[in-house]
C-alpha positions in Angstrom: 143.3 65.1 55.1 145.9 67.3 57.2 144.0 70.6 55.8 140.9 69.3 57.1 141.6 68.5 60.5 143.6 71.7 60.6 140.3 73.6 59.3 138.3 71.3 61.7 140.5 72.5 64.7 140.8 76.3 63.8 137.1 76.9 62.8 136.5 74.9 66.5 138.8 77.0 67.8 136.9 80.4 66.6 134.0 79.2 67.6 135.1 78.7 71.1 135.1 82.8 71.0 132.7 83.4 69.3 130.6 81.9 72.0 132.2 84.1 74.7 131.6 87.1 72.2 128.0 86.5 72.1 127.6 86.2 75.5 129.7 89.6 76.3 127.8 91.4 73.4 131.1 93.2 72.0 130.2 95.9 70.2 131.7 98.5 67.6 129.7 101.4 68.4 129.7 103.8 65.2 130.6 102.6 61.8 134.3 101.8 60.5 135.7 101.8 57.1 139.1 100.5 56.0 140.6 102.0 52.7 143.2 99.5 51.8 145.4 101.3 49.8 147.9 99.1 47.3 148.4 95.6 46.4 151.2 94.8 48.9 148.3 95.1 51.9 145.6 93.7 50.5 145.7 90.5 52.2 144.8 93.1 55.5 141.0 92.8 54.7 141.2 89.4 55.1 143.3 89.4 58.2 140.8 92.4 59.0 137.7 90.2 58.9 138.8 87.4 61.0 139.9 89.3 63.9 136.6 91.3 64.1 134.8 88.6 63.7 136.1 87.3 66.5 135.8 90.7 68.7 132.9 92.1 67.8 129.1 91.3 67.1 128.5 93.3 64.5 131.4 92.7 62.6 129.4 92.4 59.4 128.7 96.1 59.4 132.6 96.5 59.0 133.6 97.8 55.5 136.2 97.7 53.2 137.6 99.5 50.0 140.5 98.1 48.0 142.0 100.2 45.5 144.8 98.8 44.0 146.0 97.9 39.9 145.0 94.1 40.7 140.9 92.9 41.1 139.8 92.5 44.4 137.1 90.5 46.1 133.7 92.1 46.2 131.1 91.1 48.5 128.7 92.8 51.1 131.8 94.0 53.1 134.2 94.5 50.5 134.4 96.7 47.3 137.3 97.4 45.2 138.5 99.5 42.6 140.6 99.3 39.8 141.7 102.9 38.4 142.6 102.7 35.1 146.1 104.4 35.5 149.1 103.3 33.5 152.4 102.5 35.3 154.3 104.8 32.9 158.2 105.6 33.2 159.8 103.7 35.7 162.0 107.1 37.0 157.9 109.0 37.0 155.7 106.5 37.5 154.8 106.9 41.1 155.2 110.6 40.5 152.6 111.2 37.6 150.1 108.8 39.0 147.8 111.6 40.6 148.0 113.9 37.2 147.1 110.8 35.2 143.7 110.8 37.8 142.8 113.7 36.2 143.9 113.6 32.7 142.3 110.2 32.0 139.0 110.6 30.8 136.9 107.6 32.9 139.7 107.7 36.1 137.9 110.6 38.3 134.6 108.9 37.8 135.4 105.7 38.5 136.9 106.7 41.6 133.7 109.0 42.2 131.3 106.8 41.6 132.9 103.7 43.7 133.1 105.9 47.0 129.5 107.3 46.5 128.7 103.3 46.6 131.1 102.5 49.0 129.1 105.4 51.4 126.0 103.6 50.8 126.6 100.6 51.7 127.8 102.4 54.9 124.6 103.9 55.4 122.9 100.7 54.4 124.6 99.4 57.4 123.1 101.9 60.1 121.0 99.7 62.2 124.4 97.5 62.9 125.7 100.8 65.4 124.1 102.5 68.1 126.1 105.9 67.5 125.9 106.9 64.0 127.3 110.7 64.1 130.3 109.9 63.4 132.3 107.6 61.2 136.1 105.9 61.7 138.5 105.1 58.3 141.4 104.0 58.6 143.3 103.9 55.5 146.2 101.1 55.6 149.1 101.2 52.5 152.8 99.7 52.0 155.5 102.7 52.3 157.2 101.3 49.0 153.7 101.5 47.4 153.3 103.7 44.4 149.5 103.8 44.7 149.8 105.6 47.8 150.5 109.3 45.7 147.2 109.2 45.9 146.7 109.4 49.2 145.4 113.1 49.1 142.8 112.8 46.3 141.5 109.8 47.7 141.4 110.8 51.7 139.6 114.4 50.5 137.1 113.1 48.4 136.6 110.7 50.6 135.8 112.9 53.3 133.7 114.8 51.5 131.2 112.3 50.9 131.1 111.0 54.0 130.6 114.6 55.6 127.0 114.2 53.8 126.2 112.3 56.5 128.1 111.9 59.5 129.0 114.8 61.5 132.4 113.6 62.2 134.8 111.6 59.8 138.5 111.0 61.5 140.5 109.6 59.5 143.9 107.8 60.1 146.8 106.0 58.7 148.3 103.1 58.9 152.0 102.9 57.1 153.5 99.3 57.1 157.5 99.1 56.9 159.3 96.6 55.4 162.6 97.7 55.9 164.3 94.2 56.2 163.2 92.8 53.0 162.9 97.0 50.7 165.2 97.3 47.3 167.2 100.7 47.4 164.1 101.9 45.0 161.4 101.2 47.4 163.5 102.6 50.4 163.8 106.1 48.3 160.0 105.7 47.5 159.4 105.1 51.3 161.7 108.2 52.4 159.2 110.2 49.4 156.4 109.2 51.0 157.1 110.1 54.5 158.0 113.6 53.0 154.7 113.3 51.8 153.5 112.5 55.2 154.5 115.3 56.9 153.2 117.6 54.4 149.9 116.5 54.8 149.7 116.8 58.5 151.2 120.0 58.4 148.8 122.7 60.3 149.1 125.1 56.8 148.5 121.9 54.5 145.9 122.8 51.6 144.6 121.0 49.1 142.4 122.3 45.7 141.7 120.9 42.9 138.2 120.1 40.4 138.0 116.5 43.1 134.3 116.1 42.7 132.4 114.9 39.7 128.4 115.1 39.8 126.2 112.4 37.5 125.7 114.9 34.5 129.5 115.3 34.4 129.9 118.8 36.3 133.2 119.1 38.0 133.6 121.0 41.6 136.3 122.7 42.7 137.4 120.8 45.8 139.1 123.1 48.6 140.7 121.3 52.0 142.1 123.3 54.6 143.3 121.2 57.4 145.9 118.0 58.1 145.0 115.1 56.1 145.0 112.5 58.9 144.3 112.3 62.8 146.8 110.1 63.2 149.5 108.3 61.1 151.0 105.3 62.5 154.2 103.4 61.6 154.9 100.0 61.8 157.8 98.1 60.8 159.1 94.6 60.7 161.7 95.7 63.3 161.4 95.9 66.9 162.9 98.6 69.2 166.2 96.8 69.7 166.3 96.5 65.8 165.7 92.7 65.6 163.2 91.5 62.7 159.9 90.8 63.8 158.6 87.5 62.0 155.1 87.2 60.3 155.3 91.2 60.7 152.5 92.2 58.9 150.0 89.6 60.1 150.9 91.2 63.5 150.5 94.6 62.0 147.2 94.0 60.6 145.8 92.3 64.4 147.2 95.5 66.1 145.6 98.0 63.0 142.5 96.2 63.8 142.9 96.3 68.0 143.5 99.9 67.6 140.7 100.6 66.1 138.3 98.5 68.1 139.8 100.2 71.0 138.4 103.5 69.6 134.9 102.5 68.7 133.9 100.1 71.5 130.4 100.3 72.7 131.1 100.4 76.3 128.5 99.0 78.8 127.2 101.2 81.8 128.3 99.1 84.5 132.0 99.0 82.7 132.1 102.8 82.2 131.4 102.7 85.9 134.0 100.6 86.7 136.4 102.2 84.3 140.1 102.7 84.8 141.2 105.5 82.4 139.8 104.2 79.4 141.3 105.4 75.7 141.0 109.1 74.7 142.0 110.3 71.3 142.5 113.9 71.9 144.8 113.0 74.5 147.0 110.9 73.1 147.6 113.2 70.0 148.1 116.1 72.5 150.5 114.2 74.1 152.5 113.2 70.8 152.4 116.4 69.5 155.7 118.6 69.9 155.1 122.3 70.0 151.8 121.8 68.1 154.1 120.0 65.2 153.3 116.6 63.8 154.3 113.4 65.4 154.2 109.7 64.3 152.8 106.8 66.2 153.5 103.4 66.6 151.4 100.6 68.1 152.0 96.6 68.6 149.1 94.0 70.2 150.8 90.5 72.1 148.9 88.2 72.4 148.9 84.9 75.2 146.4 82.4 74.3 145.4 79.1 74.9 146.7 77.0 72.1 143.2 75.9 71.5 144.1 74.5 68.3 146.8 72.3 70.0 144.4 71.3 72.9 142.1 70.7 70.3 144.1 68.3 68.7 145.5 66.5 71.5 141.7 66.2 72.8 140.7 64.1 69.9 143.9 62.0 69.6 143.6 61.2 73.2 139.7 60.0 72.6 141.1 58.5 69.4 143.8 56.1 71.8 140.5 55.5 74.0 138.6 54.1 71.2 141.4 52.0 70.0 142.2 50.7 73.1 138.7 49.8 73.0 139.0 47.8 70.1 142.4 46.4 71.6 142.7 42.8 72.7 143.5 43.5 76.1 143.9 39.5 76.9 141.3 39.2 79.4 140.4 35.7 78.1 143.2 33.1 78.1 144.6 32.0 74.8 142.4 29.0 75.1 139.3 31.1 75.0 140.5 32.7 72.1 141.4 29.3 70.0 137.5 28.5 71.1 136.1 32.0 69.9 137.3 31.6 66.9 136.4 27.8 66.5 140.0 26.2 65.9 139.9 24.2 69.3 138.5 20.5 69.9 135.7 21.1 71.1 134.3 23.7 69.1 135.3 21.4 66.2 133.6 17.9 67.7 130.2 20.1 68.3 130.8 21.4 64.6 131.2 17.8 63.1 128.7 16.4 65.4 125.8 19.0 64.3 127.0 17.6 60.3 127.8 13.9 60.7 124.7 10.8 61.0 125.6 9.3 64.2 127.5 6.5 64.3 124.6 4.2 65.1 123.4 5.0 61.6 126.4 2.4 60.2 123.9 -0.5 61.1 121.8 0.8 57.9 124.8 -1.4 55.8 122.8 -4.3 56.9 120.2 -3.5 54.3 122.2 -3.4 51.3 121.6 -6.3 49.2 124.7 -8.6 48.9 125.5 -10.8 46.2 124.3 -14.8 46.7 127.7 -16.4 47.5 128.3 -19.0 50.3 130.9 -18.9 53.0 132.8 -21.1 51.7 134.0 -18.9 49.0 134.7 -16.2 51.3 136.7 -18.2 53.8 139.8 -17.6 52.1 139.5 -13.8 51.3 140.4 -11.0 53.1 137.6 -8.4 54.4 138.6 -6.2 51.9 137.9 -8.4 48.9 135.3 -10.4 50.8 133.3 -6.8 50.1 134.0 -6.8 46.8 132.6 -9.9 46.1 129.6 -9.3 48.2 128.9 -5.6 47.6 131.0 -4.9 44.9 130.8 -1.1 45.5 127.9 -0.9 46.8 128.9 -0.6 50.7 131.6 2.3 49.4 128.7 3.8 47.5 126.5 3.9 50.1 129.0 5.5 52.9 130.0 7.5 50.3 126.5 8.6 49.7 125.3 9.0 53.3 128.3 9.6 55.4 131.4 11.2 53.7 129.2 13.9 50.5 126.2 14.5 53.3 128.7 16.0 55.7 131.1 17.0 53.0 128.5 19.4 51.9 126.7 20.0 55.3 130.6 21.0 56.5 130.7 23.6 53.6 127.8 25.2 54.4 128.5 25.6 58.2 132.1 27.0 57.1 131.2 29.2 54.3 132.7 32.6 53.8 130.2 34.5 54.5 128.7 32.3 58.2 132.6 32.5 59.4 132.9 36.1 58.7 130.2 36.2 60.6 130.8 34.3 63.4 134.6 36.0 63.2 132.6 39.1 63.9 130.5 38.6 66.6 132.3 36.5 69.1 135.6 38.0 68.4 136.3 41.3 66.5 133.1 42.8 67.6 133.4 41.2 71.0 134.3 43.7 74.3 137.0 41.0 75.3 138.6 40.8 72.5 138.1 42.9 69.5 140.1 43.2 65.9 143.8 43.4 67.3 142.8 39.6 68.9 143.6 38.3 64.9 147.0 39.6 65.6 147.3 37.5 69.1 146.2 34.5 67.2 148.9 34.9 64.5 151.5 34.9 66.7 154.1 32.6 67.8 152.4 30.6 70.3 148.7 30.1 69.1 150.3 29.2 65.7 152.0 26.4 67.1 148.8 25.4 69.1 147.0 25.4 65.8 149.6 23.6 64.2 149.8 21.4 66.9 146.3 20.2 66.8 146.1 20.0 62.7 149.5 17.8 63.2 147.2 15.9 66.1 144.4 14.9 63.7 147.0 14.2 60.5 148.4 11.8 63.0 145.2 10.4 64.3 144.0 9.8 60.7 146.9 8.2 59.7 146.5 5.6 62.4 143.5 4.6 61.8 144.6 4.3 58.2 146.9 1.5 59.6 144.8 0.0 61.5 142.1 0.4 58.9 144.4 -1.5 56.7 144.7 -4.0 58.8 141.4 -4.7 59.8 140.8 -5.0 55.7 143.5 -7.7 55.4 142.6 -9.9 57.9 141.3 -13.5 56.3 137.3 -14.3 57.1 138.2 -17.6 57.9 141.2 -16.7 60.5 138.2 -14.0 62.2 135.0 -15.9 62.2 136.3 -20.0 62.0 135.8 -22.3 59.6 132.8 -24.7 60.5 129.8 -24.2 57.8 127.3 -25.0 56.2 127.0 -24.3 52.5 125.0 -21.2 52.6 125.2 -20.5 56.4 123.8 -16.9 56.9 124.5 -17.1 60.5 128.5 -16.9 59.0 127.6 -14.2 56.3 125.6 -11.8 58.7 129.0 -12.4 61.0 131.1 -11.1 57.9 128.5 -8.1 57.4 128.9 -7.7 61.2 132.4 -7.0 61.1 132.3 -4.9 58.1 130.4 -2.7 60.4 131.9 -2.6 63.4 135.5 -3.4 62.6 135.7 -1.5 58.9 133.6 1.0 57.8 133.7 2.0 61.9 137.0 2.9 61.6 136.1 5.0 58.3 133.9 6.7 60.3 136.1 7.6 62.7 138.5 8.6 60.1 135.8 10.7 58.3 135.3 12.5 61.4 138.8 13.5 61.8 139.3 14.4 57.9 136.3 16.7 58.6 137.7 18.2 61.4 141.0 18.6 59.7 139.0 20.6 56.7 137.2 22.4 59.2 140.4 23.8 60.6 141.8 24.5 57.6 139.2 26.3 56.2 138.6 28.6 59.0 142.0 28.9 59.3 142.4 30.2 55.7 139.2 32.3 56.1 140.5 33.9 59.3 143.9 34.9 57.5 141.7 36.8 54.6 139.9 38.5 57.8 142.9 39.5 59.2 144.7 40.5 56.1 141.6 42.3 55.4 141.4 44.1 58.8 145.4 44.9 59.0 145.3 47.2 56.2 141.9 48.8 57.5 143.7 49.1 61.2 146.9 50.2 59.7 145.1 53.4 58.2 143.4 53.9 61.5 146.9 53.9 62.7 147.9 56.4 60.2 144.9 58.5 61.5 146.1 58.5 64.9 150.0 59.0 64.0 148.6 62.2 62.0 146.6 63.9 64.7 149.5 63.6 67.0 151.7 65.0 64.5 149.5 67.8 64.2 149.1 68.4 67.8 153.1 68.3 67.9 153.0 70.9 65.4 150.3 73.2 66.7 152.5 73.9 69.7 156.1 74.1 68.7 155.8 77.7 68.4 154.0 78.5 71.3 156.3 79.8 74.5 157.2 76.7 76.1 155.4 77.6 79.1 152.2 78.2 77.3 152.1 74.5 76.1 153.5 73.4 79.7 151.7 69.4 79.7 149.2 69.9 77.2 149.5 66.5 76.1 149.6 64.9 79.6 147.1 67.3 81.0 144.5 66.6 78.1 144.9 62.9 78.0 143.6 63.5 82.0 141.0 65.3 81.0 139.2 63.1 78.2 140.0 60.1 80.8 138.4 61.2 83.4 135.2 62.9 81.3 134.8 58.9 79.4 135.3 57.6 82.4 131.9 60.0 83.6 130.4 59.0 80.3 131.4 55.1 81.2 128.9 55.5 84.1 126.0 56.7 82.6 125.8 54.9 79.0 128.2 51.7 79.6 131.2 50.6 79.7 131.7 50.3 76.4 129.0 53.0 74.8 131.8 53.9 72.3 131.5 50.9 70.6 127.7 51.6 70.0 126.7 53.0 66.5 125.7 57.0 67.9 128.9 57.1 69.5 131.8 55.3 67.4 130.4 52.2 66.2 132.2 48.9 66.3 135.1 47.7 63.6 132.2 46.8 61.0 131.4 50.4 61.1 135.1 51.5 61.0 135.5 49.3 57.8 132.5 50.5 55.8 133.4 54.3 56.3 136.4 56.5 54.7 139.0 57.4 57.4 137.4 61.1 56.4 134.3 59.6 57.8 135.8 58.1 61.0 137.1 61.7 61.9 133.9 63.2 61.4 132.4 60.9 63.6 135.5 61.2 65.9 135.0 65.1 65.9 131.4 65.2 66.2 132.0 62.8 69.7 134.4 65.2 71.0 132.7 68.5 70.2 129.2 67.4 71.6 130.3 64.4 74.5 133.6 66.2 75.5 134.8 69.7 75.0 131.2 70.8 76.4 132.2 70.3 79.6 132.5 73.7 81.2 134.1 72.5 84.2 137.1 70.4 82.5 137.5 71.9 79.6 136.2 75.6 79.7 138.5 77.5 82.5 139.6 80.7 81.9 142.7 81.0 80.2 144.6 81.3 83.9 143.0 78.8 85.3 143.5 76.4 82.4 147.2 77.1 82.1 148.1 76.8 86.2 146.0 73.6 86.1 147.9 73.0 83.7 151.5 73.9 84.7 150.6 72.2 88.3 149.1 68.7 86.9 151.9 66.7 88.5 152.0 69.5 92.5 149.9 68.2 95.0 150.8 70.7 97.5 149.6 74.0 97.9 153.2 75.7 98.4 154.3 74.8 95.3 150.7 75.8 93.7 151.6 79.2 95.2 154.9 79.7 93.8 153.9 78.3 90.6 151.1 80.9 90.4 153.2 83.7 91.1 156.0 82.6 88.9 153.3 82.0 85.9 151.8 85.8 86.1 155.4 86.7 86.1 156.1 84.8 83.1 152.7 86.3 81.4 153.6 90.1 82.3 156.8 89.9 81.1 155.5 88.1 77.6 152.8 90.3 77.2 155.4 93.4 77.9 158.1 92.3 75.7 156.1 91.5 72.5 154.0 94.7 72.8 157.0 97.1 72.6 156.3 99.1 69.6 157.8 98.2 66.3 159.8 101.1 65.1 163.6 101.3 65.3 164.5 104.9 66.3 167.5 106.7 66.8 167.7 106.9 71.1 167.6 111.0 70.6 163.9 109.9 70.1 162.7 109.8 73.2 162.8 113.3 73.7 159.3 113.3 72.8 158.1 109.5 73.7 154.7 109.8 75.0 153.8 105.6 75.8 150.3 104.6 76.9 149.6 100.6 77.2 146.1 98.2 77.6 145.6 95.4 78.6 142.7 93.5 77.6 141.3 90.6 79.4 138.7 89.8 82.3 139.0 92.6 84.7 138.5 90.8 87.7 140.8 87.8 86.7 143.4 87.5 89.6 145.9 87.9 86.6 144.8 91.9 85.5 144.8 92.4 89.3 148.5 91.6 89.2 149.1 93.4 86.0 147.8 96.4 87.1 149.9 96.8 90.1 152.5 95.3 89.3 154.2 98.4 89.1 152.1 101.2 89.6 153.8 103.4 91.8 156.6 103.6 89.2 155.4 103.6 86.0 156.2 107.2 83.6 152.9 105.5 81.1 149.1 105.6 81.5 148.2 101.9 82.0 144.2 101.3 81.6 142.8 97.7 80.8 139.6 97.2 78.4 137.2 94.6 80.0 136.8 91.3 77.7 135.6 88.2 79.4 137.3 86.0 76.7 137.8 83.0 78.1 141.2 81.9 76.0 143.7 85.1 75.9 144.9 87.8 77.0 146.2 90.7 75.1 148.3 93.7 75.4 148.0 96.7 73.0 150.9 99.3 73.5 150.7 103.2 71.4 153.6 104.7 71.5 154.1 108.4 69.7 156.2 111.5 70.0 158.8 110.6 66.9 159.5 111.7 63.4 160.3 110.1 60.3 163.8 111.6 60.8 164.2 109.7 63.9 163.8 106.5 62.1 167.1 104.4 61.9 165.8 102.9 58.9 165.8 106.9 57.1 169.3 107.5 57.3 170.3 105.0 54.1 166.7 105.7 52.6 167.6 109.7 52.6 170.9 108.8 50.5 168.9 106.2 48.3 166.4 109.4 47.4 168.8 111.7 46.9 170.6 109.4 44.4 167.3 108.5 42.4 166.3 112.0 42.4 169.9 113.6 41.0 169.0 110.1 38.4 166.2 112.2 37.1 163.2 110.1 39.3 160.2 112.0 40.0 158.4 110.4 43.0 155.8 112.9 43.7 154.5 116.4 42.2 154.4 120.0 43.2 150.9 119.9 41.9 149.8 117.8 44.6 151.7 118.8 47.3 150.9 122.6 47.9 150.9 125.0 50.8 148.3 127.6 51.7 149.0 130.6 50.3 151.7 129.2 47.6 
């Protein structure tokens, strides 16, 4: 169940964009295609896919092409291929893998055949852009990665194809370093490839070999005569200081994808308008470029963002609480009133014996039962007890057994059945606005146990007195109560004897009845209450569970957020969805929550999964709360001031806060945007730096941002216009360096010097040729 809240909160929390995006109409204005080169970044296409569709509309029109050893995903976005290369020697493997492209009889034409396909697709794509002269691939790999020997036959052919139809085909690469976590092997590998690198982008680089392959089998000589790439980027799990970045290549993969989005955005007349220096290509390679000499780049994108999935979370746990507190027992009724709700009080007990019992007046029916012939006299000496016997025998039992004690007996259990108690139970208490289901725990306790026990002790008393005095009534002598003058057969004397039967004995075992069928009552209900309860306490303890896991969750979701970017989420939120049901209160009633569209009652809680419940829970919050553009849709300043200032009620404070806050955010935003390459400091000889923000352009924050220290800077500084409502983001290039200048080169250099001396061959003369050799 945690995966599906979590899933529940995230996909809200894309969605919440999404809506922004659709509004904005973000575009990608020409096609883009990724080659992911290698099995060690194949999880970018993924990464790939969520962030463009959540920053661009036509994101679909995207593709991809995996080539790797292992199978790929293939759908309308995404193709892959498998060449059918062996791995070989371990010391040659990496270095033989582009002579094994040709040598194997189906590898050329696989890889032929998959880029003609993967070109139209592209093409199948068209109506998706606006500008379709030219096309973007980037081409993404692992430095450690043997695959990527095959950069060059891949990337020419590639271009080829693509030059049938677009006029312009820039390609550029993306190298990820893992220099924390490489093996001495992959570090020599690494050091090979940058070699590699820089013999590709060098101005005298050529490349020929048979590349093409037509449908009848006819191979074409393949000539290319210029660098390989536009630009080649580096980016390693290190930052400038040479501390390791965590989740590095996740971060890699959202600044591969900024990058390129902040090449190929369709911009909108009024923003080229209002444009402040927007991206150029040319000139950023111009500026890298030493002496007309090859230069790496590096990039890294921050990112400061509402924690949406946090506020998403604390949103529905704090509409969960209301809803249980709903339910509560908040005791607005005294503890009396409950006892009566629930029908364990005298006078809900009387009323139910009185609707069950003949009245009392219907004793005088005794005086019909035919009574044996026997004279006074022969009575006078008996007790009342066995003066009925000798009368009635059992016929007077019989016949109070009959009408009085079965009749109510069986009237009783149909008035306290089960099922009519469950029901009552229901409606005048666990469904009932005053009390609700945690009532059964109120009458459980201490003191309304003792009040029941109290009153079953009450009528155990009661009908143990008028046992005694039953008993004595019984024993009395005839002649002692009604006197001994007579006549032989005097029914005057003999209705006297029936008289007192009446009114003195079977009266009393009337009155006893009553109280036995009160007693029953009470215990019945009693028991029948405990089953409900027991019943309900599991069902309220999972809803407790429920509650205890989304605010685990929303614990979670921030504890790696900044601390200031979580600043009273809990306490601002639980505001929030109080005031907005408190809006909702007024116009559906007061308790509308407890009605079947909203939340339903317990019943409904109790006939549904707790899956179901959240649903339901979710479904309330998305549509009844979260819509709310004035609570809950601020812009990501506005939310995170209100948020900061929930407890200031003066505007001094509000002012210092504000200020303090932007602060806070520029220097985030600056610090976790410095690029991620650890260079030797003789590096910044070259160190050309230009940085973008991207955010709503007339947000007070940008405003801030962009002067903040504008008459000193040494770097361009531009913003790209995105109204999103929940981030801001940072994207800084930086370029000017070679591999050389990388710290982590000087132990790769003596790791491929030892493995070549070993005999390793990491790359071939064949494929790495100068014009004119």
């Amino acid at each position: 169940m945690k995966e599906e809240i979590l899933e529940r909160a995230y996909h809200y929390a894309l969605g919440d964009d999404e809506c922004v995006l659709r509004s904005n109409e973000i575009r990608a204005k020409s096609p883009i295609l990724f080659v992911v080169l290698g099995d060690k970044v194949k999880e970018s296409i993924k990464s790939m896919k969520t962030e463009f569709s959540q920053n661009v509309m036509n994101a679909e029109g995207i593709m991809y092409l995996y080539i790797g050893l292992e199978q790929g995903i293939e759908d309308g976005q995404t193709s892959s291929l498998v060449l059918p290369l062996g791995k070989g020697e371990e010391k040659s493997s990496r270095g033989t893998l582009s002579s094994q492209l040709f040598e194997e009889e189906n590898a050329l034409k696989i890889l032929n055949e998959q880029i003609t396909k993967v070109r139209e697709a592209i093409l199948e794509k068209g109506k998706m852009f606006h500008y379709w002269e030219q096309i973007q691939v980037s081409v993404i790999t692992d430095a450690s990665e043997e695959m990527n020997s095959l950069l060059p036959d891949i990337v020419v052919l590639l271009k080829k194809k693509l030059e049938q139809d677009f006029k312009q085909v820039t390609v550029d690469l993306f190298t990820v370093l893992e220099e924390t976590i490489y093996t001495p092997l992959e570090q020599a590998i690494s050091m090979s490839f940058f070699k590699e690198i820089e013999t590709y982008q060098a101005r005298d680089y050529c490349y020929e070999k048979p590349l093409e392959l037509l449908e009848d089998g006819l191979k074409l000589n393949t000539v290319y005569n210029q660098p390989l790439f536009n630009l080649t980027f580096i980016l390693s799990d290190k930052k400038e200081n040479g501390q390791k970045i965590e989740h590095a290549k996740e971060k890699h993969y959202e600044t591969i994808a900024a990058f390129n989005l902040l090449k190929n955005r369709e911009q909108k007349e009024i923003e080229l308008a209002e444009a402040r220096e927007q991206y150029n290509n040319s000139v950023f390679m111009t500026n890298i470029m030493s002496g007309g000499e090859h230069r790496f780049a590096s990039a890294r994108l921050a990112k400061v963002k509402k924690p949406r999935v946090g506020i998403y979370l604390a949103t529905a746990y704090h509409l969960f609480n209301a809803y249980k507190e709903e339910l509560s027992y908040h005791g607005i009724q005294e503890s009396k009133a409950l006892l009566e709700a629930v029908g364990l009080n005298e006078m809900r007990l009387s009323s139910l014996i009185d609707d069950i019992i003949p009245p009392k007046e219907n004793l005088g029916e005794i005086y019909s039962v035919i009574s044996q012939s026997i004279g006074f006299r022969e009575l006078k000496g008996l007790s009342f007890q066995d003066a009925e016997k000798q009368l009635y025998k059992k016929s007077l039992e019989d016949f109070f057994s009959a009408n009085f004690t079965k009749s109510s007996e069986r009237k009783l259990a149909e008035k306290v059945s089960k099922e009519k108690i469950k029901k009552q139970i229901y409606a005048e208490v666990i469904n009932h606005p005053d009390y609700g289901p945690y009532a059964l725990e109120e009458l459980f306790k201490i003191e309304q146990t003792r009040a029941i026990d109290k009153l079953r002790e009450q009528y155990g008393y009661e009908i143990k007195q008028l046992e005694v005095t039953l008993e004595e009534k019984e024993n009395k002598s005839v002649g002692e109560v009604i006197g001994s003058k007579f006549g032989l057969f005097d029914k005057k004397y003999l209705r006297d004897v029936k008289g007192y039967l009446v009114s003195e004995v079977y009266s009393l075992k009337y009155e006893r009845l009553e109280k036995k069928l009160k007693l029953k009552a009470m215990e019945t209900i009693k028991d029948i209450l405990e089953e409900i309860y027991n019943e309900i306490k599991i069902e309220l303890k999972k809803l407790e569970e429920v509650g205890s896991l989304l605010k685990m969750l929303m614990e979670e979701a921030n504890k790696f957020e900044e601390a200031y970017l979580v600043q009273n989420v809990n306490e601002y939120y639980e505001k929030l969805v109080h005031n907005k049901l408190e809006q909702l209160k007024k116009a559906r009633g007061e308790h509308f929550l407890l009605e079947e569209k909203y939340m339903g009652d317990i019943t409904s809680v109790l006939s549904q999964s707790r899956e179901q419940f959240l649903e339901k829970l979710f479904i309330l919050q998305e549509k009844y709360i979260l819509q709310d553009e004035k609570l809950f849709r601020l812009s990501f300043e506005e939310e995170l001031l209100a948020r900061a200032n929930m407890l200031v009620s003066y505007e001094e404070k509000d002012v210092a806060a504000k200020s303090e806050l932007y602060h806070m955010l520029y220097l985030s935003l600056e610090e976790n945007s410095k690029p991620c390459v650890y260079l030797d400091s003789a590096a910044t000889t070259h160190r050309y730096e230009e940085k973008y923000f991207l955010g709503d352009r007339k947000s007070e924050f940008m405003i801030y941002a962009y002067e903040k220290d504008k008459t000193s800077r040494s770097y361009k500084l531009a913003y790209i216009n995105d109204q999103r409502k929940s981030s801001l983001e940072k994207l800084q290039l930086m370029g000017g360096f070679k591999a050389s200048d990388l710290i982590f080169t000087r132990t790769a250099q003596r790791y491929y010097d030892a493995y070549i001396k070993e005999g390793y061959l990491f790359s071939s003369n064949q494929e790495i040729s100068k014009k004119g050799d």
